[in-house]
C-alpha positions in Angstrom: 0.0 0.0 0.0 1.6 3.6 -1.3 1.8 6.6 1.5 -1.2 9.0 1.3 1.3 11.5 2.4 3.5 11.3 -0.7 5.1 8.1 -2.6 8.1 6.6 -2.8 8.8 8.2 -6.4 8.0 11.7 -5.6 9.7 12.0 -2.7 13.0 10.8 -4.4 12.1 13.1 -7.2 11.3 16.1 -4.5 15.0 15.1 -2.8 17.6 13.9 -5.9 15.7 16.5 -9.1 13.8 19.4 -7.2 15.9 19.8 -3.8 19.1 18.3 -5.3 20.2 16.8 -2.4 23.5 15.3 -4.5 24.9 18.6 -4.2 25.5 18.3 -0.3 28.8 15.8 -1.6 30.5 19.3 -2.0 30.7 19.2 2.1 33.7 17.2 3.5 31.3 15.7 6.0 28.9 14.7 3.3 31.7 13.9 0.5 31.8 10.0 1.7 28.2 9.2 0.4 26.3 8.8 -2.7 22.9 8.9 -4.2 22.7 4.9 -3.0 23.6 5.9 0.4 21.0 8.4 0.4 18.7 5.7 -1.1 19.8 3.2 1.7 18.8 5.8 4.4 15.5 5.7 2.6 14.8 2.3 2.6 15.5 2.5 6.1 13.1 5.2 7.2 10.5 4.4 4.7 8.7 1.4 6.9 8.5 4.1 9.9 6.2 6.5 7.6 2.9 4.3 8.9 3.9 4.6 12.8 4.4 8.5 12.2 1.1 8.9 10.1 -0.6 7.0 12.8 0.8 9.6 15.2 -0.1 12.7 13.3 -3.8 11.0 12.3 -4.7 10.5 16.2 -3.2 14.5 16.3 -6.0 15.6 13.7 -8.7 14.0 15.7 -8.0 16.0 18.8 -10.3 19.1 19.2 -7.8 22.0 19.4 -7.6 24.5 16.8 -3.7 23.9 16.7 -3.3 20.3 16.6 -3.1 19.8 12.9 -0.5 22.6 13.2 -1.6 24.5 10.2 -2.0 27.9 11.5 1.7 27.5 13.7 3.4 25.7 10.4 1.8 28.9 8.1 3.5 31.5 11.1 6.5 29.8 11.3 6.9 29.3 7.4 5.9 33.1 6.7 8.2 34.8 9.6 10.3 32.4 11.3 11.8 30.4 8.1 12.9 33.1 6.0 15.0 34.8 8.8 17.2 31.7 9.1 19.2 33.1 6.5 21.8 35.2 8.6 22.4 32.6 10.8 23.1 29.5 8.8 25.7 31.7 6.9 27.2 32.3 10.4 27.0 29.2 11.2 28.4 27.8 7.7 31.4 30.4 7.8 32.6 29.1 11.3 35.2 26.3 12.3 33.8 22.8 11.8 36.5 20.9 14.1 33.8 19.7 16.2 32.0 18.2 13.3 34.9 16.3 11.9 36.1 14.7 14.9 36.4 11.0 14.6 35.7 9.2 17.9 39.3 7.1 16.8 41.0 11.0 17.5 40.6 10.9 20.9 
């Protein structure tokens, strides 16, 4: 039975054509995987989708006018979202040590 969120296809198509999700391999700490990595990490996940659409199904039942989210995911995508900008460029500018530490290092 296909998701009635979104299918299998699509959402590769929304990652690998419309999001291009390949282009992270630029990064050092992305550089060591590949679009069948990224597939693998899929197939992984995918079984999961039913227990979260369970989840967010027994949300939408619920009576409050937030539950479903809609009006906090429409606030936070109109005014929260686009000010992100500033900081991920501070936060892609600074050292990444931390981040490339391998646990054999210390």
């Amino acid at each position: 039975m296909g998701s009635r969120i979104v299918s299998r296809r699509d959402l590769e198509f929304q990652l690998f054509a419309a999001l291009d999700v390949e282009s992270l391999r630029q990064r050092p700490r992305f550089a060591q995987h590949s679009r069948e990595t990224m597939l693998a990490a899929l197939d992984t996940a995918w079984p999961s989708r039913r227990r979260i659409s369970r989840h967010t199904t027994a949300r939408r039942t619920s009576t409050s006018p937030l539950s479903t989210g809609s009006a906090a995911w429409r606030y936070f995508f109109r005014w929260e979202l686009p000010r992100i900008g500033p900081q991920l460029a501070l936060l892609d500018s600074l050292d990444s040590t931390c981040l490339e530490v391998q646990p054999a290092w210390l």
